[in-house]
C-alpha positions in Angstrom: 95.2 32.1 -10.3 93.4 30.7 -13.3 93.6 32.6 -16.7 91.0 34.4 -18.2 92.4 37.3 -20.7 90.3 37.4 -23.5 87.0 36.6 -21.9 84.2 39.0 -20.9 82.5 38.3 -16.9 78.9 39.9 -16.6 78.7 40.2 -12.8 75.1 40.5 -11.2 74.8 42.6 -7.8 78.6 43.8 -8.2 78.3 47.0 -6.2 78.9 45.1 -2.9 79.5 41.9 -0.9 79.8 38.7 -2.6 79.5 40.6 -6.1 81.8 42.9 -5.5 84.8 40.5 -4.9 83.7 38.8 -7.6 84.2 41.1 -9.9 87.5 42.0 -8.2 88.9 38.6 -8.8 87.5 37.7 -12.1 89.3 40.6 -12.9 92.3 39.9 -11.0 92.5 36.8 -13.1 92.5 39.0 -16.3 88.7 38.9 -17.8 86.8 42.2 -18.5 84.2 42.2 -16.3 81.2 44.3 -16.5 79.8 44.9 -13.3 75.9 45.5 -13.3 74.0 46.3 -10.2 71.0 49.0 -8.8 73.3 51.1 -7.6 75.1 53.3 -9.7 77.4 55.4 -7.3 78.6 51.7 -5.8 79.3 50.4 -9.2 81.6 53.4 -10.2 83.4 52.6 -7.1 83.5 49.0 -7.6 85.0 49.6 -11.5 87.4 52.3 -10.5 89.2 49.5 -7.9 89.5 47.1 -10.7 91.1 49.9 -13.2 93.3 51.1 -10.7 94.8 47.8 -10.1 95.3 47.6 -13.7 92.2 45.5 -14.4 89.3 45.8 -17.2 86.2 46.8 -16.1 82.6 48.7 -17.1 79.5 49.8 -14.8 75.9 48.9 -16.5 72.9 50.3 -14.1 70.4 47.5 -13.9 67.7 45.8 -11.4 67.4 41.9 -12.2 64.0 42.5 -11.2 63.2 44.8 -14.2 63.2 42.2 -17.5 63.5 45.0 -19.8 65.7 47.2 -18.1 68.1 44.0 -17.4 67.8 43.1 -21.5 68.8 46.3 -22.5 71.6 46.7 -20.8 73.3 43.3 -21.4 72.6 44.4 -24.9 74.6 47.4 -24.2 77.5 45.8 -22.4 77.4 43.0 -25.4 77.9 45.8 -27.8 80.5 47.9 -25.8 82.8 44.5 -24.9 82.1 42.6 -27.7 80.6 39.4 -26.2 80.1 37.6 -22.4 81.4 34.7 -21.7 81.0 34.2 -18.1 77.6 35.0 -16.1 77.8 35.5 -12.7 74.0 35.3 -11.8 74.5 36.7 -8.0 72.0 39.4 -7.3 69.7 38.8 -4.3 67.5 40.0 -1.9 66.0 39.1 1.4 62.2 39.7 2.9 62.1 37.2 5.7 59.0 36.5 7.5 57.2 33.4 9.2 55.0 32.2 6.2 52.3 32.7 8.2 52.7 36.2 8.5 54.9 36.7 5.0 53.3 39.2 2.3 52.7 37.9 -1.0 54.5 40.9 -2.4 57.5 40.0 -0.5 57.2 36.7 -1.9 56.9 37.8 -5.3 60.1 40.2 -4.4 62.7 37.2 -3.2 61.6 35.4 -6.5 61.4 37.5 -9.1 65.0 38.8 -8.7 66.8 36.3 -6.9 65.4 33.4 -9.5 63.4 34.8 -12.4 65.9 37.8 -12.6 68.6 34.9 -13.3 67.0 33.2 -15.8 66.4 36.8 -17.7 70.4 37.1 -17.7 71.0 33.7 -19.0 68.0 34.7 -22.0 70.4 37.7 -22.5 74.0 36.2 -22.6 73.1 32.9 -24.1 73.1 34.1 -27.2 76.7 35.6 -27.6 78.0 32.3 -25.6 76.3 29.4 -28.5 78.1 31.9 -31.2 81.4 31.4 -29.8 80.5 28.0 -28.2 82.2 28.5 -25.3 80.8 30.0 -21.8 80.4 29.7 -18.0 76.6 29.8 -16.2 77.2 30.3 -12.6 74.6 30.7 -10.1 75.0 31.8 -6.6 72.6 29.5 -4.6 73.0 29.2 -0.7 72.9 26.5 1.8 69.6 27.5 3.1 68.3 26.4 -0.7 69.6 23.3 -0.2 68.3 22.8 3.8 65.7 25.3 4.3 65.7 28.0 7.4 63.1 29.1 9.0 61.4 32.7 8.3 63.0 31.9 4.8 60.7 30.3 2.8 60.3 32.8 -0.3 64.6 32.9 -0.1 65.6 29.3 0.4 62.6 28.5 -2.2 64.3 30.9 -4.8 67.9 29.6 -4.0 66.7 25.9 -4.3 65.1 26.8 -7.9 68.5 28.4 -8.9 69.7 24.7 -8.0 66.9 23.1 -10.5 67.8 25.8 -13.0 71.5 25.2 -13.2 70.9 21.1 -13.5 68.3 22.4 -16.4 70.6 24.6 -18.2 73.5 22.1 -17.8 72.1 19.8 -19.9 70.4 22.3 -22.2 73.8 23.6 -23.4 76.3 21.0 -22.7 77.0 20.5 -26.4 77.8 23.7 -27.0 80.6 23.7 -24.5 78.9 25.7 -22.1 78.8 24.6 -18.6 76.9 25.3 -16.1 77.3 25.5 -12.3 76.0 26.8 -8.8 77.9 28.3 -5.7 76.0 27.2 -2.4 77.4 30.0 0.3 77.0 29.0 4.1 77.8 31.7 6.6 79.6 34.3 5.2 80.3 37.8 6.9 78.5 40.8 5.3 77.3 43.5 7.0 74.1 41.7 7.1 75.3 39.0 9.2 78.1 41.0 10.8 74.8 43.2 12.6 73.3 39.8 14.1 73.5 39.9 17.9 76.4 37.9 19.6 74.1 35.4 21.0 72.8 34.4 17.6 76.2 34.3 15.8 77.6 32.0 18.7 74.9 29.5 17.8 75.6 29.7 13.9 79.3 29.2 14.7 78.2 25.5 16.9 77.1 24.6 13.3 80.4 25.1 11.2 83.1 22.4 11.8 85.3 24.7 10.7 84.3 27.1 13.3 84.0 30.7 11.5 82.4 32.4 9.3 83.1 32.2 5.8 84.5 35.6 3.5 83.1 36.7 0.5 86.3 35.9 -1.3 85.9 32.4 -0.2 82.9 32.6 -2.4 85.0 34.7 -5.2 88.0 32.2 -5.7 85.4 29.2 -5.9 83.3 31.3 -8.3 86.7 32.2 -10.1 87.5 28.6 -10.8 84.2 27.2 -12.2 84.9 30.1 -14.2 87.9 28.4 -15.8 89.3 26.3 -18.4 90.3 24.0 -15.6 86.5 23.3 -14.6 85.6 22.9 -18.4 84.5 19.0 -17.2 81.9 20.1 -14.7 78.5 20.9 -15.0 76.0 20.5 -13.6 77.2 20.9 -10.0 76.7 22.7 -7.3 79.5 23.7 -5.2 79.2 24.1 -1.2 81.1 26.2 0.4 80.0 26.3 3.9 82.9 25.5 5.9 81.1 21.7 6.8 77.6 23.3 7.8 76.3 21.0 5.6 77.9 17.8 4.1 76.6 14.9 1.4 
């Protein structure tokens, strides 16, 4: 387990899922994490975990979605913990629809949180990360950003822009020691994917050499390392972890 006492994680869309055992691991692997998210009750829950097994940890209400609402409260966990060190950009959301039939609202939904939102928390941290010149972008992409799925478009457009953003930013602030990197999920079990009919999961499975679903801490340990000191030479990247679904 890597070793990150002394640094501060902001974690988007903590309160559940992929966020949530990111959070749990960061912490595990000693950072103070502050755990931001829409839902309030969730994040309480997701904070009390971490201090009960003797991890640091602090619950900041926010919607990515909302650029003010997401400013002031990095603002507010910058002045309770002192500084952020690691972003986590994971918060998402879904609205699929054939294109023909897809809503521009629902459009302007997917993107403004799952891609603008994550450039509004990289304006908020990047400032506390060039003081210290040190700190750790890491974006939370998906396989379908990198090739497509149908009734998708607004998502796997969104997820492919995080891709372009973290190659942007990884050259923006590579002097200044900060790297940055993106996650690329495949399948993973949620409760999203865990209510898909057996008929559909038995064809996703056909497309995983590995055979099963992935785990949200699958996603957590990889996030954990580019999170490191041990990563401090990549930047740049972005990371599949799709159990072969999609290789090159």
């Amino acid at each position: 387990m890597s070793d990150l006492n002394g640094r501060v994680a902001l974690v988007t869309g903590a309160s559940q899922g992929i966020g949530r055992a990111c959070a749990m691991v960061l912490a595990k692997s000693g950072a103070t994490v502050a755990c931001a998210a829409r839902n309030q009750e969730k994040l309480d829950q997701v904070v009390a975990e971490i201090l009960a097994a003797g991890g640091r940890a602090s619950a900041f209400k926010m919607d990515v979605a909302d650029e003010e609402q997401t400013k002031a409260a990095i603002k507010a966990a910058i002045a309770q913990l002192g500084k952020i060190d690691i972003l986590v950009n994971n918060a998402g959301i879904t609205r699929d629809a054939l294109v023909m039939r897809m809503k521009r609202a629902d459009w302007d939904a997917v993107l403004d949180t799952n891609l603008t939102g994550a450039y509004v928390c990289v304006q908020g941290v990047i400032g506390s990360m060039l003081k210290q010149r040190w700190g750790r972008i890491i974006n939370i992409s998906s396989v379908f950003g990198q090739m497509g799925q149908t009734g998708q478009a607004n998502y796997a457009a969104a997820k492919a822009g995080l891709i372009g953003l973290t190659m942007a930013l990884a050259r923006e602030f590579a002097s200044r020691n900060i790297t940055v990197n993106a996650v690329a999920p495949g399948w993973i079990e949620t409760a999203m994917t865990q209510d898909l009919n057996a008929e559909v999961r038995e064809q996703a499975m056909k497309l995983i050499p590995l055979g099963r679903p992935g785990t949200d801490l699958d996603i957590a340990h990889a996030v954990n390392f580019l999170a490191s000191e041990e990563a401090g030479y990549i930047t740049g990247n972005t990371l599949k972890v799709n159990g072969g679904m999609l290789m090159g």
